[in-house]
C-alpha positions as CSV (number, residue, x, y, z in Angstrom):
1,X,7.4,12.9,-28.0
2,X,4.8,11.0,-26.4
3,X,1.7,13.6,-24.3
4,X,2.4,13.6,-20.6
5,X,-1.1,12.9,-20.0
6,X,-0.6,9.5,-22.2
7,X,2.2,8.9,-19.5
8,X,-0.1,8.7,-16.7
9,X,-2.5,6.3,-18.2
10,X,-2.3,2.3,-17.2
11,X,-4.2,0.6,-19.9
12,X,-2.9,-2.8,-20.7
13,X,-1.3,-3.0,-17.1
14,X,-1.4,-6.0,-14.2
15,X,-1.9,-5.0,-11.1
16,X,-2.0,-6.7,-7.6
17,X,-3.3,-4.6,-4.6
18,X,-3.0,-6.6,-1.4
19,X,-5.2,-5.2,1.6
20,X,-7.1,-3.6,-1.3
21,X,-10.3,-3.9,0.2
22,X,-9.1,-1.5,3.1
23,X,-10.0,1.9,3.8
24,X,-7.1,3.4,1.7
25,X,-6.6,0.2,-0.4
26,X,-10.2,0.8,-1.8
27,X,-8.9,3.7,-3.0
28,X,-6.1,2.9,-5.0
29,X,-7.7,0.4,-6.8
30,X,-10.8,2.5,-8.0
31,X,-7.2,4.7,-8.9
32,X,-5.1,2.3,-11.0
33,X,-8.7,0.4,-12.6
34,X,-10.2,4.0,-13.4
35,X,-6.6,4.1,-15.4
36,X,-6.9,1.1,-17.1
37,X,-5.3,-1.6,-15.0
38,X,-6.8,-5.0,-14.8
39,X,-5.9,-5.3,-11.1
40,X,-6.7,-8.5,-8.5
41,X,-7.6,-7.0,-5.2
42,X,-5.9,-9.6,-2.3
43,X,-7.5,-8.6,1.2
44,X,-8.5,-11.0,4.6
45,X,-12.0,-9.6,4.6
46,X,-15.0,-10.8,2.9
47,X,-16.0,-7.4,1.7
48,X,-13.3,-7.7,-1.2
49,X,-16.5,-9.4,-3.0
50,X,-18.6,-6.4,-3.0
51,X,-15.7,-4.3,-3.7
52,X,-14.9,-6.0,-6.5
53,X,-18.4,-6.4,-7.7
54,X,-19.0,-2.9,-7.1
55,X,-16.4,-1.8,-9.3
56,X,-17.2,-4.3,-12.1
57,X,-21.0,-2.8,-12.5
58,X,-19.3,0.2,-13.2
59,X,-16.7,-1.1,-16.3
60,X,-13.6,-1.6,-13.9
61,X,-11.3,-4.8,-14.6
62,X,-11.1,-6.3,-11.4
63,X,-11.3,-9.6,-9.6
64,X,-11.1,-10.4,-5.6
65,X,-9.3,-13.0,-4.1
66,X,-9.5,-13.9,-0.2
67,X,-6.5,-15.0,2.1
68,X,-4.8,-14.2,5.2
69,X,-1.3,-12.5,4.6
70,X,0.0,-13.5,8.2
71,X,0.3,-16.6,6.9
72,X,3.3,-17.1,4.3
73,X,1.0,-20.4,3.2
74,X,-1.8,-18.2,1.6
75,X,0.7,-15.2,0.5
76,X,2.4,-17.8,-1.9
77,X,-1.1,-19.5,-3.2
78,X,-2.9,-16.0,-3.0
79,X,0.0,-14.6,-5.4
80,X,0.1,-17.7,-7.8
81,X,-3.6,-17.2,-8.4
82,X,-3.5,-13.7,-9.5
83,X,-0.6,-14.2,-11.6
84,X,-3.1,-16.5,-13.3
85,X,-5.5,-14.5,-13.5
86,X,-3.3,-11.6,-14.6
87,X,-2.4,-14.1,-17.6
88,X,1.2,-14.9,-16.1
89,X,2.0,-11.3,-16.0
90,X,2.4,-8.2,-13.2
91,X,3.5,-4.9,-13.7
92,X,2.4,-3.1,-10.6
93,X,2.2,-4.1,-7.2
94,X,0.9,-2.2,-4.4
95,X,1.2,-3.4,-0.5
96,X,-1.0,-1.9,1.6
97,X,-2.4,-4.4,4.0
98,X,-2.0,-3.3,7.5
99,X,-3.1,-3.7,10.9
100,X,-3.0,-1.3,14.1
101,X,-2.7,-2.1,17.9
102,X,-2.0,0.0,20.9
103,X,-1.1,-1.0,24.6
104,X,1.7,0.7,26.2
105,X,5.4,-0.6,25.2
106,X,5.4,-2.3,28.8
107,X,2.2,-4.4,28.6
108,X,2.4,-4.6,24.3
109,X,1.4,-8.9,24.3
110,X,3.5,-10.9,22.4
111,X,0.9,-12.2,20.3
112,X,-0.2,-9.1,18.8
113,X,3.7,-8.2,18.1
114,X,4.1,-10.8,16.0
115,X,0.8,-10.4,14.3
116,X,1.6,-6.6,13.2
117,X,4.7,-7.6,12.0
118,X,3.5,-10.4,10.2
119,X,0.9,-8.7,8.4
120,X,2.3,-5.0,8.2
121,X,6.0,-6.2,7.4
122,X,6.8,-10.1,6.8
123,X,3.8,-10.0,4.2
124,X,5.3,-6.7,2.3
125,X,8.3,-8.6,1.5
126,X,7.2,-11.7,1.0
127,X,4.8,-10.1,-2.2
128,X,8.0,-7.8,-3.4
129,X,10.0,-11.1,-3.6
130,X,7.3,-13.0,-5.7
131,X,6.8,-10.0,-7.8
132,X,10.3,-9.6,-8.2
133,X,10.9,-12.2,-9.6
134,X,8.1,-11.8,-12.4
135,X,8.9,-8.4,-12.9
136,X,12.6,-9.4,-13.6
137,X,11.5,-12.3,-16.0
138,X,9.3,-9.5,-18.1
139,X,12.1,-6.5,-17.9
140,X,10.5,-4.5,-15.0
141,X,7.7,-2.8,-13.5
142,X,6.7,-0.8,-10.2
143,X,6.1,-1.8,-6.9
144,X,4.5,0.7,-4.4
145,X,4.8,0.4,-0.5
146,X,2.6,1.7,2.3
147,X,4.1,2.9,4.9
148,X,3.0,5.9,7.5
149,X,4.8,9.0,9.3
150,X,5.8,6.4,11.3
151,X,8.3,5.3,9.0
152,X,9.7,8.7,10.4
153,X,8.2,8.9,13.9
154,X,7.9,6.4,16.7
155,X,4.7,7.5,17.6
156,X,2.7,6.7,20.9
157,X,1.8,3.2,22.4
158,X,2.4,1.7,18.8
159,X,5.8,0.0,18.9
160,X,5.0,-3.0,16.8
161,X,3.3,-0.6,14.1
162,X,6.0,1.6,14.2
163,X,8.5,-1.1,14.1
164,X,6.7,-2.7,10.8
165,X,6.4,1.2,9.4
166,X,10.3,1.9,9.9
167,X,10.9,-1.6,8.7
168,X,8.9,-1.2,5.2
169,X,10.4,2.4,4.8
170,X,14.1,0.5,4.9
171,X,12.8,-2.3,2.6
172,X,11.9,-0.2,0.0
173,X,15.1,1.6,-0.2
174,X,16.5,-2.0,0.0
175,X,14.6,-3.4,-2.6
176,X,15.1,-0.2,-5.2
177,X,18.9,-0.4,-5.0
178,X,18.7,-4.0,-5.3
179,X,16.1,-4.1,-8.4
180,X,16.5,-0.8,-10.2
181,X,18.8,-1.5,-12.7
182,X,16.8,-4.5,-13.4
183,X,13.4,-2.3,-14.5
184,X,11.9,-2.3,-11.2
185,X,10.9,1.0,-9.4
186,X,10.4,0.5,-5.8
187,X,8.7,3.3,-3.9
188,X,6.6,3.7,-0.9
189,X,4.0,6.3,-0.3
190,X,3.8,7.5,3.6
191,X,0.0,8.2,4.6
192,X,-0.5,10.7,7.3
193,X,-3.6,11.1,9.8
194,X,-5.9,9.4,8.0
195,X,-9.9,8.8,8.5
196,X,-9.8,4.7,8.7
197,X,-10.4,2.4,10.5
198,X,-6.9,2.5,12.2
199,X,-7.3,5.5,13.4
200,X,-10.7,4.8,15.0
201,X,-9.4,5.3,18.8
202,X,-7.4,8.4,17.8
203,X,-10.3,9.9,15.7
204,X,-12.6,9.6,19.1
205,X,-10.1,11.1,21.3
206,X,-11.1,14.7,21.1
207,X,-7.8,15.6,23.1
208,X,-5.4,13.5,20.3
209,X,-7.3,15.2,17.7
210,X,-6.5,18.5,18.9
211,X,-3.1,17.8,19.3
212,X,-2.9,16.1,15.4
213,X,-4.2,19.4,14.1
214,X,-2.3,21.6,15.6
215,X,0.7,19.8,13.6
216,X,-1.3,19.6,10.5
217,X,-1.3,22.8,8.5
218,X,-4.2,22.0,6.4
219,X,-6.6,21.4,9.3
220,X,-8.0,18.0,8.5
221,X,-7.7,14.4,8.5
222,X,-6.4,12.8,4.7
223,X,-8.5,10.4,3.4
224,X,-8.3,7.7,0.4
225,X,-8.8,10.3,-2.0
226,X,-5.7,12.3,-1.3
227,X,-4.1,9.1,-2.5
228,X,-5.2,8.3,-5.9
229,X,-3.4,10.9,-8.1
230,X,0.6,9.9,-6.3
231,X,-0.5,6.3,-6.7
232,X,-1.3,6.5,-10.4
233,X,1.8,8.5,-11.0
234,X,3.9,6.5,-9.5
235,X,2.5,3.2,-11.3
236,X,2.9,5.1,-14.6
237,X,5.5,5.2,-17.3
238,X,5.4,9.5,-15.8
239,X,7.8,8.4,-12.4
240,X,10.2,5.8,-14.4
241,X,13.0,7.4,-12.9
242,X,12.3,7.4,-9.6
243,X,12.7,4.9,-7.1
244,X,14.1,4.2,-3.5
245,X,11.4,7.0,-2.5
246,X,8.9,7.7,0.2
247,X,6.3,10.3,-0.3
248,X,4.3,11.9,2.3
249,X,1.0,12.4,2.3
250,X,0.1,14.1,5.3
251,X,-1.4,17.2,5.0
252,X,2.3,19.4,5.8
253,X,2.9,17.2,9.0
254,X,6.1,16.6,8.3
255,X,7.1,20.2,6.8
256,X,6.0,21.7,10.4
């Protein structure tokens, strides 16, 4: 019987992270790479280079690539050049490119609806479906989704990220019952109040912040950190019989 500790360790795998260059993308990659995954890190801005570079001073296997994942153009050619540089090969994906916008539902411009649902949702599925396909070809592997509390809450003056949040929570399940018997675990992990960039507005609002704590029982924003241990396991050989799940990470948010 293999160690359990040997369960949780990535060494050999291929790994993807789109929006990895994000506040809580950042995080899982220093996660999976510190496991042994050579991982491609997809994300918009230009400080995926650093990132990247960053992590390769200190022994990590990982190289950046730059595109837009609003536009299904660049998903496609962003994908085909990590699989290349993956050596024709994923076994874990992990979406977590996201965007946030708030108006009120009554003034939310049409522009900005489509863009948070382009890059929040559209983009998810677009990356499950080319790594599906892959992972199908080489017998399986595991795919984790980002989605929020509000997959589970609709949230204040945030319909289109609420809307994409539901929508990847749904996918996931979709994707699992659709994939699992062909290898591939689908879950999603559900961040709570976290310190990003998101959250910037909400963070400032000394009034919001109140009102977030008094739901949280553990007093405090999450940050990436709280995310690296779930996103390991549940890239590892350790959660190969789970799937169609989302996983709070919220500090007891949900529990109250």
């Amino acid at each position: 019987m293999q160690n359990i500790l040997e369960q949780f360790k990535l060494t050999g795998k291929k790994a993807i992270v789109v929006g990895g260059a994000g506040d809580l993308g950042i995080a899982m990659v220093e996660a999976i790479s510190e496991a042994g995954a050579q991982t491609v890190v997809i994300d918009f801005d230009d400080r995926v280079f650093d990132l990247c570079k960053d992590l390769k001073n200190k022994g990590l296997n990982v190289s950046p690539l730059k595109a837009d994942v609003s536009k299904i153009e660049q998903i496609k050619e962003s994908y085909k050049a990590a699989l290349e540089i993956l050596g024709g090969t994923i076994d874990i994906l992990i979406n977590s490119a996201g965007i946030q916008r708030r108006y009120p539902s009554e003034d939310f411009p049409e522009e900005e609806w489509s863009k948070v649902i382009a890059i929040n949702l559209d983009a998810t599925f677009y990356y499950c479906k080319y790594a599906g396909n892959t992972m199908i070809e080489n017998g399986g592997g595991k795919i984790i989704n980002i989605a929020s509390l509000m997959s589970f809450l609709g949230g204040i003056t945030i319909p289109a990220y609420a809307a994409s949040k539901g929508g990847v929570g749904q996918l996931t399940k979709a994707l699992s019952n659709d994939w699992a018997a062909k290898g591939i675990c689908v879950n999603g992990i559900a961040p709570g109040y976290m310190d990003t960039q998101l959250n910037t507005a909400l963070i400032n609002d000394k009034k919001r912040t109140e009102e977030v704590f008094m739901r949280v029982p553990m007093k405090r924003w999450g940050n990436g950190d709280d995310l690296k241990g779930l996103t390991v396991f549940l890239a590892s050989p350790a959660s190969d019989y789970i799937t169609g799940t989302i996983i709070p990470v919220d500090g007891g948010y949900l529990g109250r």
